[in-house]
C-alpha positions as CSV (number, residue, x, y, z in Angstrom):
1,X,0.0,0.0,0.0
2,X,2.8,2.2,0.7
3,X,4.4,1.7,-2.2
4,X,1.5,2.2,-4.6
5,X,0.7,5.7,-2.6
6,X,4.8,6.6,-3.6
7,X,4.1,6.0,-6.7
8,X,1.1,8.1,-7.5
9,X,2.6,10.6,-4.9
10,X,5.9,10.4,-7.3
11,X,3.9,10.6,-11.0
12,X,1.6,14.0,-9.1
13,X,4.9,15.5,-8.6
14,X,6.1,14.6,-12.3
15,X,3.0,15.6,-13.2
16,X,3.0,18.9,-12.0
17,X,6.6,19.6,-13.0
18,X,5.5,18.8,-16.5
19,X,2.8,21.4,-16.3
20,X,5.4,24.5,-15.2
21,X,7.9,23.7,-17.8
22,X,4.9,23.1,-20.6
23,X,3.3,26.8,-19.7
24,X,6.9,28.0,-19.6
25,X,7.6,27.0,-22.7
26,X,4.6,28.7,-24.5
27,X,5.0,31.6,-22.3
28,X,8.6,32.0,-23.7
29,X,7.6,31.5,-27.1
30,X,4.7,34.0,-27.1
31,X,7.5,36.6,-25.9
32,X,9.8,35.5,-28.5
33,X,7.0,35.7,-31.0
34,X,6.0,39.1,-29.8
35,X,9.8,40.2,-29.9
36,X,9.8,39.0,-33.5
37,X,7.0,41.0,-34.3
38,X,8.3,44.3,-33.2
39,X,11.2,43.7,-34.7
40,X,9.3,43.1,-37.9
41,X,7.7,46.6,-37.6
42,X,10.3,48.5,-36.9
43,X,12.3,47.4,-40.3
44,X,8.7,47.8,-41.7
45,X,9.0,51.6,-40.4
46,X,12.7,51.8,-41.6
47,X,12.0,50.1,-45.2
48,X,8.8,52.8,-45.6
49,X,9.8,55.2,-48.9
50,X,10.1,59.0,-47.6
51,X,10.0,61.4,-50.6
52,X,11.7,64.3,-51.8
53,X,9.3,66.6,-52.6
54,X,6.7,67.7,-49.9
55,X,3.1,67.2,-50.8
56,X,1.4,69.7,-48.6
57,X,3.4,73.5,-47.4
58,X,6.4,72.6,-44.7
59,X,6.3,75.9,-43.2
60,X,4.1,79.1,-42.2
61,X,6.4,81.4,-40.9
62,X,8.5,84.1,-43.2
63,X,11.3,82.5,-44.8
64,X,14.8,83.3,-43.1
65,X,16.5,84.7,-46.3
66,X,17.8,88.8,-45.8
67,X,20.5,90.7,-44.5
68,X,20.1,89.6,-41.1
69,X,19.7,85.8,-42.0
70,X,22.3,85.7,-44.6
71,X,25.4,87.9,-42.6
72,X,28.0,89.3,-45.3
73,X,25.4,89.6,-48.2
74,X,24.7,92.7,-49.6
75,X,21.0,92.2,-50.0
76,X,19.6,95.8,-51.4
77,X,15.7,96.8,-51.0
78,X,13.3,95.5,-53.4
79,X,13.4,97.7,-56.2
80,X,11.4,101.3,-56.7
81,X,8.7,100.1,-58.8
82,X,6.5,102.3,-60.0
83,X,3.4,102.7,-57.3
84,X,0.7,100.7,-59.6
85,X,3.3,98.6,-60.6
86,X,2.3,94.2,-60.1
87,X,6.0,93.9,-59.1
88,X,5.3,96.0,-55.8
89,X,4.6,93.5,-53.6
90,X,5.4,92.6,-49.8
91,X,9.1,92.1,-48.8
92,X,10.7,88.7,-48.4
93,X,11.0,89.1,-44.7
94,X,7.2,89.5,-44.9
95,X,6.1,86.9,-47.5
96,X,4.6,84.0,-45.8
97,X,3.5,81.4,-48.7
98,X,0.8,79.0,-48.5
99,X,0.1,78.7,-52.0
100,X,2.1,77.4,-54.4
101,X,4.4,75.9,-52.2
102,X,7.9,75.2,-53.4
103,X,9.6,71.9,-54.5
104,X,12.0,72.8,-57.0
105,X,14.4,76.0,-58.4
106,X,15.4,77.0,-61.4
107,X,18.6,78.7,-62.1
108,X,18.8,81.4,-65.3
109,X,20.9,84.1,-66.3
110,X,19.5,87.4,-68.3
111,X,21.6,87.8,-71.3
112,X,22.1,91.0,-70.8
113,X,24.9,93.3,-69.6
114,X,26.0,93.4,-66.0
115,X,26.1,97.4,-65.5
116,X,24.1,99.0,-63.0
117,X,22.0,96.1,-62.0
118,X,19.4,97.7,-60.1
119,X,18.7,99.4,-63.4
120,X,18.4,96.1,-65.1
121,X,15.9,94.5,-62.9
122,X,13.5,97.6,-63.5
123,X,14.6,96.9,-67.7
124,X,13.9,93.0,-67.2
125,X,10.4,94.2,-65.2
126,X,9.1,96.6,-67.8
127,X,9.7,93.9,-70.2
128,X,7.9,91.1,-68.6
129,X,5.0,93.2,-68.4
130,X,4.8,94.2,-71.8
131,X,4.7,90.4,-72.3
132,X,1.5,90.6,-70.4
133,X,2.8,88.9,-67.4
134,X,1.5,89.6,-64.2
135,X,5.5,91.3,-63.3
136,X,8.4,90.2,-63.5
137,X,8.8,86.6,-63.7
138,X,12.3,85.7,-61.1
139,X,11.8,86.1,-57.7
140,X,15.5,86.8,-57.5
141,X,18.2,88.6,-59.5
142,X,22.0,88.5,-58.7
143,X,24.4,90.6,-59.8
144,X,28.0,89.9,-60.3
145,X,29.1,91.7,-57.7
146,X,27.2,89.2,-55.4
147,X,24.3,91.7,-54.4
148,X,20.7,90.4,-55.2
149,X,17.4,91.7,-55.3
150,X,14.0,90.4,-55.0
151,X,12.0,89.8,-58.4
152,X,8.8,88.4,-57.8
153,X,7.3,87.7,-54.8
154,X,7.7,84.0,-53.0
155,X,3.8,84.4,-52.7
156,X,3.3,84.2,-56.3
157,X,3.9,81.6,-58.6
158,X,6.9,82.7,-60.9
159,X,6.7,83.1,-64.6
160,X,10.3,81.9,-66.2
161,X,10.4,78.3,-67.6
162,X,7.1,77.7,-70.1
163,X,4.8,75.0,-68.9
164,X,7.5,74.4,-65.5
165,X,6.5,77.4,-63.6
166,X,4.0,75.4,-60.8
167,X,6.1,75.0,-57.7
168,X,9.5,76.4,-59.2
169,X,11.3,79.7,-57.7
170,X,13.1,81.3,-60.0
171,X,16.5,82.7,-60.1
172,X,18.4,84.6,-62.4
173,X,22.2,85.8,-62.5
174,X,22.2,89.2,-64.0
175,X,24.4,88.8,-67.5
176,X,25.0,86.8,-69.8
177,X,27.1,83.1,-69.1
178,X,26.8,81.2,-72.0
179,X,30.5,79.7,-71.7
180,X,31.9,80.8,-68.5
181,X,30.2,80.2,-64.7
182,X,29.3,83.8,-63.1
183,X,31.9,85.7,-60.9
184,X,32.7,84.0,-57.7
185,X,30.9,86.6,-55.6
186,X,27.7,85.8,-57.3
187,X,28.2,82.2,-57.3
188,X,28.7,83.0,-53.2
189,X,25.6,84.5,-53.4
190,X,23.5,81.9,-55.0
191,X,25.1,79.1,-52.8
192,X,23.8,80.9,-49.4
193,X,20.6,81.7,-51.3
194,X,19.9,78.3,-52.5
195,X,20.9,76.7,-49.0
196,X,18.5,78.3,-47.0
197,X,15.8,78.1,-49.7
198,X,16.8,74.3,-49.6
199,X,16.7,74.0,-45.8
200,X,13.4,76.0,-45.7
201,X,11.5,74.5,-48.1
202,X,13.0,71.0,-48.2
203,X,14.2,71.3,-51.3
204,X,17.3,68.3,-52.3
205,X,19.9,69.2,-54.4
206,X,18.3,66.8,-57.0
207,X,15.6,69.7,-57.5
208,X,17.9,72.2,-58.8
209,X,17.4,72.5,-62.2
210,X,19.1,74.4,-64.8
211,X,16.5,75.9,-67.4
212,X,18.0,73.7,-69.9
213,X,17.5,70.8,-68.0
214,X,13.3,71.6,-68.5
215,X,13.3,73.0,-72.0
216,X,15.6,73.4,-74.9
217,X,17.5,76.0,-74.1
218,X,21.1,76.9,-73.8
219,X,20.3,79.2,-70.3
220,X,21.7,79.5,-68.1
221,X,25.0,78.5,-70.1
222,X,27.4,75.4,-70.6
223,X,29.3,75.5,-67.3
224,X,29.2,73.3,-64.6
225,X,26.3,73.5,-62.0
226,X,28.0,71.1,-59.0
227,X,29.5,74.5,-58.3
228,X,26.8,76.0,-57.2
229,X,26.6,73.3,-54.5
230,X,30.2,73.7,-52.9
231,X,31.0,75.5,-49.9
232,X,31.6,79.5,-50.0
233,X,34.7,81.0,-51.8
234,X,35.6,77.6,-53.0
């Protein structure tokens, strides 16, 4: 009798050990499973496309580009357009674009001479409007010596590559640089411009364009346009 109750005392125990290391063996394999899933998300997350170009406007406050944002420019006033004048518009500073929004720019140059540039812009203004236009069609114009002034305003959709204009700022070296890349102090200029353009509006280097790159054209020249992505006074 003794022995029999051993025994079953013996297979209970057995028993019972069984149980603990059964139930602790699903309940390590549900946390391994559920470990497994999360790591299966998070390379989901990682793996998950992220585009280039914004789909809805990345900022509401005034863009950072001006004499006090961009130190060592010489950044004059807009223009003195004449009072009734579609190019008198609200300053940069002031300019707080909803719509368009901005995913790409467009480099140009004028093809005209580099003298007096202030003069210039007023010239190239008169002459977009007696193409109808509603002002002139850059919203910025550098001159050689590295000043720039403010064309059209970042509030208004630009009128200076033909079908390309939706979403595109436009800028325009003042001159003409069919064979040879503008002065270095202009190209200093553009650089800062572009970079805080970029950083504002999320705009990658792969959304700089040349004009010739959208239509055939030969503006804004043959040189190189990597330089406009190196550092200052390189």
């Amino acid at each position: 009798m003794g022995t029999l109750t051993n025994h079953y005392r013996r297979r209970r125990i057995r028993n019972t050990m069984l149980s603990h290391i059964w139930a602790g063996l699903i309940t390590g394999t549900l946390i391994l499973l559920f470990l497994y899933g999360c790591h299966l998300l998070v390379e989901l997350v990682r793996e998950l496309p992220v585009s280039d170009t914004p789909t809805t406007p990345q900022r509401t406050e005034s863009l950072p580009v001006g004499p006090e944002a961009l130190p060592g420019l010489k950044s004059p006033p807009r223009p003195d357009y004449p009072a009734d004048s579609p190019d008198r518009g609200e300053d940069l500073a002031d300019t707080t674009p909803t719509s368009p929004h901005w995913t790409r720019i467009t480099i140009h140059h004028t093809v005209t001479p580099t003298t007096d540039p202030a003069a210039r812009v007023l010239s190239i203004a008169a002459d977009h409007r007696r193409r109808g236009w509603d002002g002139i069609g850059y919203h910025f114009l550098i001159a050689e010596d590295g000043r720039f002034w403010h064309g059209r305003p970042l509030s208004k959709q630009g009128a200076h590559v033909l079908g390309e204009n939706e979403e595109n700022i436009g800028i325009s070296f003042i001159g003409t640089y069919s064979k040879q890349p503008p002065p270095e102090a202009a190209l200093n200029t553009c650089r800062v411009l572009l970079r805080n353009l970029q950083r504002h509006y999320h705009i990658p280097n792969s959304r700089i364009y040349f004009h010739s790159e959208l239509k055939p054209t030969k503006c804004p020249g043959s040189w190189d346009k990597s330089i406009l992505f190196q550092k200052e006074g390189k």
